[in-house]
C-alpha positions in Angstrom: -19.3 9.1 -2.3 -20.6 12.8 -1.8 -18.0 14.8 -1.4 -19.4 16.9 1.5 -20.4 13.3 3.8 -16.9 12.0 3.4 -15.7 15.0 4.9 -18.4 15.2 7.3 -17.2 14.8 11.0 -20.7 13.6 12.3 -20.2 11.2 9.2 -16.7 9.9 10.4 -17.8 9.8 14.3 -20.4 7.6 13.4 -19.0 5.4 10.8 -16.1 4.8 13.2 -18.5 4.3 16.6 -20.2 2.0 14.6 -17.3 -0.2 13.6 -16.1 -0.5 17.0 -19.6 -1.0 18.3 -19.9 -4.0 15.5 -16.4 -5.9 16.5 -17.1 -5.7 20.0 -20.4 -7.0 20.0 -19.0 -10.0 17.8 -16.8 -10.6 20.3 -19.0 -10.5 23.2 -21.8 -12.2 21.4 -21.0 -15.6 23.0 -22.1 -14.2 26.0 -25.4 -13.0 25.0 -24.3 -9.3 25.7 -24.5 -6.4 23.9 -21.8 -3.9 24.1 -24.0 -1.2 25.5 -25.6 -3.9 28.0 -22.1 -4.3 29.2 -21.2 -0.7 29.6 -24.4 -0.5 31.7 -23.1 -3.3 34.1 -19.7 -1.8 34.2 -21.7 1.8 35.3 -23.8 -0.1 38.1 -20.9 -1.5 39.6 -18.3 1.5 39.9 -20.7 4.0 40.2 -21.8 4.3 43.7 -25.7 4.2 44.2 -26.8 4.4 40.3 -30.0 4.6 39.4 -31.3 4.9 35.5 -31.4 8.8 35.2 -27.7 8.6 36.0 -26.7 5.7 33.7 -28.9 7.6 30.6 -26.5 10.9 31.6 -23.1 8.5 31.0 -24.1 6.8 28.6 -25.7 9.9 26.6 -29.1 7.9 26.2 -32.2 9.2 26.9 -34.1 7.6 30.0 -36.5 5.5 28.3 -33.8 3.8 26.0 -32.2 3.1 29.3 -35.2 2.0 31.0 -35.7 -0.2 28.0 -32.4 -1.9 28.2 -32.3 -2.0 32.1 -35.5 -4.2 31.7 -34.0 -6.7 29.2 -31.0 -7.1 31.6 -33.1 -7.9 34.6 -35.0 -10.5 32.4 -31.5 -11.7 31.8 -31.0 -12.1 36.0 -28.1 -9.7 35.6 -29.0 -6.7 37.3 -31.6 -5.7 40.1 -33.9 -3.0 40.4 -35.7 -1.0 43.6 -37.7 1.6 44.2 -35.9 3.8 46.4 -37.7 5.6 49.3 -36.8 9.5 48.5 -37.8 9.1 44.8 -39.5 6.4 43.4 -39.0 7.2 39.9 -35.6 6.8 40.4 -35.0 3.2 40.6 -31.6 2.3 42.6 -29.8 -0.6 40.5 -27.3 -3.5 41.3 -25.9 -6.1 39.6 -26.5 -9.7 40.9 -24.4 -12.4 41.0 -24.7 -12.9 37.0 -24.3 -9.9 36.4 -20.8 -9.8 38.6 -20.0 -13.1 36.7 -20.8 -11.4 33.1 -18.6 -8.6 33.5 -15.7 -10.8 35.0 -15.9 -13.2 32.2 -15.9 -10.9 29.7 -13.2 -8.5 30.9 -10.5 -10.3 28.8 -12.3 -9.7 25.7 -13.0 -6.0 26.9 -9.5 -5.3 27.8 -8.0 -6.9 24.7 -10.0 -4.9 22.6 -9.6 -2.0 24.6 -5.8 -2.0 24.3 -5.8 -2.9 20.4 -7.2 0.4 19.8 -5.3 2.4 22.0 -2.2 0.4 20.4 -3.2 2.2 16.8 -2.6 5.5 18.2 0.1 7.0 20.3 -0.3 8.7 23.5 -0.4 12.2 22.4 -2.9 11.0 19.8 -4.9 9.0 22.3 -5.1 12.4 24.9 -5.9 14.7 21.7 -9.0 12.1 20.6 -10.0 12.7 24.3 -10.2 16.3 23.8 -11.5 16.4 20.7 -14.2 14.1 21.5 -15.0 15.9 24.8 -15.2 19.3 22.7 -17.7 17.9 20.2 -20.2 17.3 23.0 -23.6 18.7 22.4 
């Protein structure tokens, strides 16, 4: 391998990102969820009155990627979107009862996972990740 990739932190990030990205989906594959799809759920229901420019900022996706994927989850019955009366290119969003049920069903799975990678690093190591990652934001 090129010397200057492996030590590439961009390289790393996404090699790693990637990995994680590729077990969970396996996992929450029997759903018929994505990973992402599921973050976007979890967003619309703790996020009080989200809309898709909002959900794009969390999730560091440009809007039409979002809009995209907001699309495919409402032809899935899981979410629900409306115009809202201020600004109607902001579309308020809310999960419906499949989507309530999606998240619930699948918040083993997420939590499992969740913990078995905070289990590979210690506290101190989990807090500096955090910062590190938070510092390498563009």
């Amino acid at each position: 391998m090129n010397h200057a990739l492996k030590n590439s932190i961009a390289y790393r990030f996404i090699r790693g990102a990637n990995r994680v990205n590729k077990t969970l989906n396996k996992k929450l594959n029997p759903y018929n969820i994505a990973i992402e799809q599921r973050a976007t759920l979890e967003i619309i229901k703790f996020e009080p009155n989200v809309n898709q420019v909002r959900i794009a900022k969390l999730l560091g996706k440009d809007k039409t990627t979002i809009s995209r994927s907001l699309n495919s989850l409402e032809k899935k019955g899981l979410i629900k979107k409306s115009e809202t009366i201020e600004d109607k290119r902001h579309n308020k969003v809310e999960l419906t009862k499949s989507g309530e049920s999606i998240l619930e069903d699948t918040i083993d799975e997420v939590t499992s996972f969740r913990e078995s990678l905070n289990k590979k690093l210690t506290a101190h190591e989990v807090e500096m990740f955090f910062k590190i990652v938070d510092k390498l934001e563009l």
